[in-house]
C-alpha positions as CSV (number, residue, x, y, z in Angstrom):
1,X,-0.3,-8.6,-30.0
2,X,-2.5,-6.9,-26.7
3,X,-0.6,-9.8,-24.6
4,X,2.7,-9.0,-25.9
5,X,2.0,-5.2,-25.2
6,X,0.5,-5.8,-21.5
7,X,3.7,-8.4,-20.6
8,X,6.3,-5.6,-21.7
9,X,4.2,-3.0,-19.9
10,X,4.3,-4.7,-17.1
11,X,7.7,-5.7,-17.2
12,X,8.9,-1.6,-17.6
13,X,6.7,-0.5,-14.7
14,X,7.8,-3.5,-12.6
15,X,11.3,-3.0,-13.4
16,X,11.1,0.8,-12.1
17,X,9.2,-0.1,-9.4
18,X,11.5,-2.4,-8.4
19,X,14.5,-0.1,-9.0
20,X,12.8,2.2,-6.7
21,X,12.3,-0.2,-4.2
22,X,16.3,-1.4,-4.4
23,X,17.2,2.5,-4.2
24,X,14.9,2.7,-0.9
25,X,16.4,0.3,0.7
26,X,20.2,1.0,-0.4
27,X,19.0,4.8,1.0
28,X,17.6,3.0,4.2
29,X,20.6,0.8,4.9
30,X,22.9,4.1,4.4
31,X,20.9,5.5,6.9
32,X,20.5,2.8,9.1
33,X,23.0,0.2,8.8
34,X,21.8,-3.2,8.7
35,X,18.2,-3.7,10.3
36,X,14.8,-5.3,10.0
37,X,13.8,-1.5,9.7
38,X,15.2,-1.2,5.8
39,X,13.1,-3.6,4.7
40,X,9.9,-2.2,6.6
41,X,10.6,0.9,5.7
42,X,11.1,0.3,2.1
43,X,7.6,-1.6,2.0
44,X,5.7,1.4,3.3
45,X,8.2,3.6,0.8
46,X,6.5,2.2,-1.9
47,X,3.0,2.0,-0.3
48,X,3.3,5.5,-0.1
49,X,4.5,6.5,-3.1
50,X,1.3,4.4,-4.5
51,X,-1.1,6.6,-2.3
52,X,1.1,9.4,-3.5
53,X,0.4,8.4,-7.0
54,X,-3.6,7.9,-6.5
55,X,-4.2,10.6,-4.8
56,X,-2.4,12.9,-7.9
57,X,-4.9,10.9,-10.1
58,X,-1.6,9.4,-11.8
59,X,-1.8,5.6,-10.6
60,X,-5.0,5.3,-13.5
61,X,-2.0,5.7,-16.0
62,X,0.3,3.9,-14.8
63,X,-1.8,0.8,-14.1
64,X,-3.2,1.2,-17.3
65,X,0.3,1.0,-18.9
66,X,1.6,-1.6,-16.6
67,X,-0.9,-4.0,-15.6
68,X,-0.2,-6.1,-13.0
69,X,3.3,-5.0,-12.7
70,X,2.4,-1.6,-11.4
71,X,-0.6,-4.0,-9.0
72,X,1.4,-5.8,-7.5
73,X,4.2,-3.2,-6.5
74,X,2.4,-0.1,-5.5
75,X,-1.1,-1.2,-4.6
76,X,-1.9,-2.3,-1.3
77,X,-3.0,-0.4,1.7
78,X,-1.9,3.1,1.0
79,X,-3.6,2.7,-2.6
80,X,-6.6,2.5,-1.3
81,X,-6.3,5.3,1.5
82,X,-5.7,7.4,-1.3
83,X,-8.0,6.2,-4.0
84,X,-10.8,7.0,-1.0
85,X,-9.1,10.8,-0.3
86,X,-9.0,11.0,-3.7
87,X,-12.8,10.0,-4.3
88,X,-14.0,12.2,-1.6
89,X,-12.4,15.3,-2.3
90,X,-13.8,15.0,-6.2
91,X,-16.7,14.7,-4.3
92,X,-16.6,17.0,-2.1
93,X,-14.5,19.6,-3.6
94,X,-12.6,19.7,0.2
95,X,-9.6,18.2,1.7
96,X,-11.0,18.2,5.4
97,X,-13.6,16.4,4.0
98,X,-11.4,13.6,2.3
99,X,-8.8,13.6,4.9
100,X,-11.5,12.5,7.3
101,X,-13.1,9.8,4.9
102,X,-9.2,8.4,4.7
103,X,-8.3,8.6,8.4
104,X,-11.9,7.0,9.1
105,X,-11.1,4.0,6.6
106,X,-7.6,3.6,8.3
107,X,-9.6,3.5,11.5
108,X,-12.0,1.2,10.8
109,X,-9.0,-1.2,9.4
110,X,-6.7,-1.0,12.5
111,X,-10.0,-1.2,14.6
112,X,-11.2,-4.4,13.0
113,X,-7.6,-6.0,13.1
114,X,-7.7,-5.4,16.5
115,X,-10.9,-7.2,17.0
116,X,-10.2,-10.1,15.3
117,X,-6.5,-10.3,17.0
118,X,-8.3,-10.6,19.8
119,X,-11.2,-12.8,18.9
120,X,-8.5,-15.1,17.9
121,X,-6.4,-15.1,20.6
122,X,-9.2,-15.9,22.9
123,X,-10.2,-18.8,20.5
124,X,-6.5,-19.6,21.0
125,X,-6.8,-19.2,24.9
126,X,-9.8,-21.8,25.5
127,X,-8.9,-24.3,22.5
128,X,-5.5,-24.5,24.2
129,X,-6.8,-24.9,27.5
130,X,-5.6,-21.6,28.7
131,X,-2.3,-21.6,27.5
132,X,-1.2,-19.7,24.7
C-alpha cells in the first residue's frame, strides 16, 4: 500500500507543479508574445519558487508528500541555493551570513562552469587542429 501512497503523492504534487508551470508560461506568453524567453523564464519560475520553498523550510513537506514528483519539478539549482541559505542562517542565526554562503555557492558554480567551458573549448581548439 506505501507504493500506492507514494505514486498518488507524487502524481498530486506533480500535477500542481505542472499546473504552475502551464500558468507561468500562459502568464509569460501574455507578457511576451511568443519567444524562447517563456519557456526560460518559466524554468527558472519554478526554480525559484523551489528555493522559495526551501528556504521557508516547506520543500521537506512537500517532498515528503510527493516523492519524486515534487524532485523532479522544483529541485535543481535554486533548491540547493536555498537548502545552503537555509542551512547557514539555522546556523548562524543571520541572514548576511547565509546570503553570503548562497551567493558563494552560486559563485563557485558559474566559476567552475566557466573553467571547464574553457578547458573544453581549448581541448576542442588543438584536437581540431585549430578550428573550432
Amino acid at each position: 500500500m506505501n507504493v500506492f501512497k507514494a505514486l498518488i503523492g507524487a502524481f498530486i504534487v506533480g500535477g500542481i507543479a505542472a499546473v504552475i508551470g502551464q500558468g507561468l508560461m500562459v502568464f509569460w506568453g501574455g507578457l511576451l508574445g511568443p519567444t524562447i524567453f517563456v519557456d526560460l523564464l518559466s524554468l527558472v519560475c519554478l526554480g525559484l519558487i523551489g528555493g522559495l520553498l526551501v528556504i521557508l523550510g516547506l520543500y521537506p513537506k512537500v517532498e515528503q508528500f510527493g516523492g519524486i514528483g515534487a524532485g523532479l519539478t522544483f529541485g535543481g539549482f535554486c533548491a540547493v541555493v536555498g537548502s545552503t541559505f537555509a542551512a547557514k542562517k539555522g546556523e548562524t542565526g543571520s541572514s548576511g551570513e547565509a546570503a553570503k554562503a548562497a551567493v558563494s555557492l552560486v559563485m563557485y558554480v558559474i566559476g567552475t562552469g566557466v573553467l571547464l567551458s574553457f578547458l573544453v573549448a581549448v581541448i576542442s581548439w588543438f584536437v581540431k587542429g585549430g578550428a573550432i
